[in-house]
N, C-alpha and C positions, 0 to 999 in steps of 0.2 A: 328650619335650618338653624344650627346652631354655629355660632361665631367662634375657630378658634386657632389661638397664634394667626391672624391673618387672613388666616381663607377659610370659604365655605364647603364644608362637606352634609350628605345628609344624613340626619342622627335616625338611623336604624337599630332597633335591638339588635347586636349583633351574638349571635349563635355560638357556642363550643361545637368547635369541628372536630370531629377523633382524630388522632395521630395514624391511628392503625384500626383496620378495622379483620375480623373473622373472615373468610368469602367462606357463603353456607354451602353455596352450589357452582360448580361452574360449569356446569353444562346448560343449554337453554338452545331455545330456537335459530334458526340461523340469523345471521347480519342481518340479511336482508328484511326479514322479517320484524327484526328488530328495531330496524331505522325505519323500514315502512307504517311502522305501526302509529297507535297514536300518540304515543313521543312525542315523535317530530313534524306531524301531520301538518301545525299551523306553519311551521318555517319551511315549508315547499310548496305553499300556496304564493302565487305572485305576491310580490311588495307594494305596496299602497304608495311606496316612496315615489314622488317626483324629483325629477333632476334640476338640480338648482345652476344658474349661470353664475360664471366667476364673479360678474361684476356683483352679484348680491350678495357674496359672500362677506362679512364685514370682520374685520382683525382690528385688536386694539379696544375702545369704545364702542360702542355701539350708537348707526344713526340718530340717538333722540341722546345722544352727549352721557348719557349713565355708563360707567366703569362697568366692562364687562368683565364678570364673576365667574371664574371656573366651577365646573361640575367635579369634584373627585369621588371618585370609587372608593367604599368602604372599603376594609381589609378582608372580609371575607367574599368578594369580588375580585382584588388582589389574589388571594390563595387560590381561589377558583380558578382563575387563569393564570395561575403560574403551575397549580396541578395539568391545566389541558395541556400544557406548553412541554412539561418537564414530561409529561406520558407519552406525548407524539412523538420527543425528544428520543425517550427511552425505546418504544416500538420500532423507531427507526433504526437506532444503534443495533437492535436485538435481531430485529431482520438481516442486518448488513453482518452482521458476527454468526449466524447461524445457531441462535441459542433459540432452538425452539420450545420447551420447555418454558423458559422464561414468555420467551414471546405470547406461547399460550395463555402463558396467566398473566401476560400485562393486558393481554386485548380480553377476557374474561372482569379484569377489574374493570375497563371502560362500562364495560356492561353493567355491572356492579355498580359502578355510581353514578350512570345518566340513571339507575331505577331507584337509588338512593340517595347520595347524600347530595348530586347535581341536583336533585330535584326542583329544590327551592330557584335554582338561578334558571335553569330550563323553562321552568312556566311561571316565573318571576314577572314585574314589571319594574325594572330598573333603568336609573335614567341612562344608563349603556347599553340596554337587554339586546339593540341591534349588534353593537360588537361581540357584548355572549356567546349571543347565536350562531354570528359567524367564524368567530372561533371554535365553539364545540362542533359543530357541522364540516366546521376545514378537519378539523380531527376523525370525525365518525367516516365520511367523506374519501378520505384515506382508507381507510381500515375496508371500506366497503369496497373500495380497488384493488387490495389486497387481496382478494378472495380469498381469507383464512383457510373457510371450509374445506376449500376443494386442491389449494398450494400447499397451505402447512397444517395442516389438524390433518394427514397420513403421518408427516416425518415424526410423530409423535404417539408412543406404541401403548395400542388401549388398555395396558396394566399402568401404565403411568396415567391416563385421563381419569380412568378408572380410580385409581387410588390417589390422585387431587380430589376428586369430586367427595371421596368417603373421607377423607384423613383433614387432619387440622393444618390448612393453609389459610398461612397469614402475611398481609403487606402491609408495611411501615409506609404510609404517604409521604414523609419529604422523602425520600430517594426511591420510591417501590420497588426495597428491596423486601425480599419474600422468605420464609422460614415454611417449612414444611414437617409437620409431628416435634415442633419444638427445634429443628435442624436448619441452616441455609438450605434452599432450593439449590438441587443439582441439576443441570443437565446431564441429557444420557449416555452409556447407560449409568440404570442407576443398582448398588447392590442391596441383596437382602435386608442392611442395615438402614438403606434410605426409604424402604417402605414398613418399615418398625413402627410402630409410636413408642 
């Protein structure tokens, strides 16, 4: 652990996150099949955790008199959970406005980076990995109630799926807003000119 201004954090190599990343494909197997798989296999197996009584919970010091020392999260733990936060955030908004279009390609990027750049925190061991978990799980969790498939992947017409999947669709992580063949992403319809490159 490394000592600094104060408090202890732990000294991780911390990684370059992209700002923006390509999506190569965005079609694949259903949710379900997605979360069932082995992803997430270990986080649905019961918890090892026992229940702790108040009375042993301790605040302040700790029983043997040594100052008790917080745990802080890197910054790329930070980012991690401020992306789950700001995509659930987002998914929600896009549901509730009826921007399917969007919505498709926000719940496509989850997809996208529990198989990429989550990866690292997903099957991480970090001294928070139970908060991790239960934050990307509250997230996929959602989406998986949702029933994309079978609610909103009709309202969206297979020349547009189709031509996400083939054309250059790209998302800017801090706000996942989305450009399409070099364009903002429209909802539909869309004309001749939005499926140009």
């Amino acid at each position: 652990m490394n000592k600094e201004e104060g408090y202890y954090c732990q000294s991780e190599p911390e990684t370059e996150i992209e700002d923006s990343v390509t999506l190569d494909s965005v079609s694949g197997g259903s949710w379900w099949s997605f979360i069932m798989g082995g992803l997430f296999a270990n986080w649905l197996k019961p918890g090892k955790n026992q229940p702790v009584s108040c009375q042993e919970i301790t605040y302040g010091n700790q029983p043997d008199g040594k100052e008790r020392k917080p745990l802080i999260t890197t910054q790329d733990e930070k980012d991690f959970l401020a992306s789950v936060w700001l995509l659930e955030k987002e998914i929600k908004k896009a549901e509730q406005k009826g921007a399917w279009v969007r919505l498709y390609c926000l719940l496509q990027t989850v997809r996208h980076l529990c198989n990429n750049n989550w990866k690292k925190f997903t099957d991480g061991d970090y001294p928070f990995q139970d908060f991790l978990n239960d934050n990307i799980l509250s997230l996929l969790y959602y989406v998986l109630d949702m029933d994309p498939e079978t609610i909103y992947w009709p309202k969206i017409s297979q020349q547009v799926k189709e031509a996400l999947e083939e054309g250059d669709l790209k998302v800017e992580f801090d706000d996942f807003s989305y450009t399409f063949n070099g364009k903002p992403l429209r909802e539909e319809p869309w004309s001749e000119d939005d499926f140009s490159k």
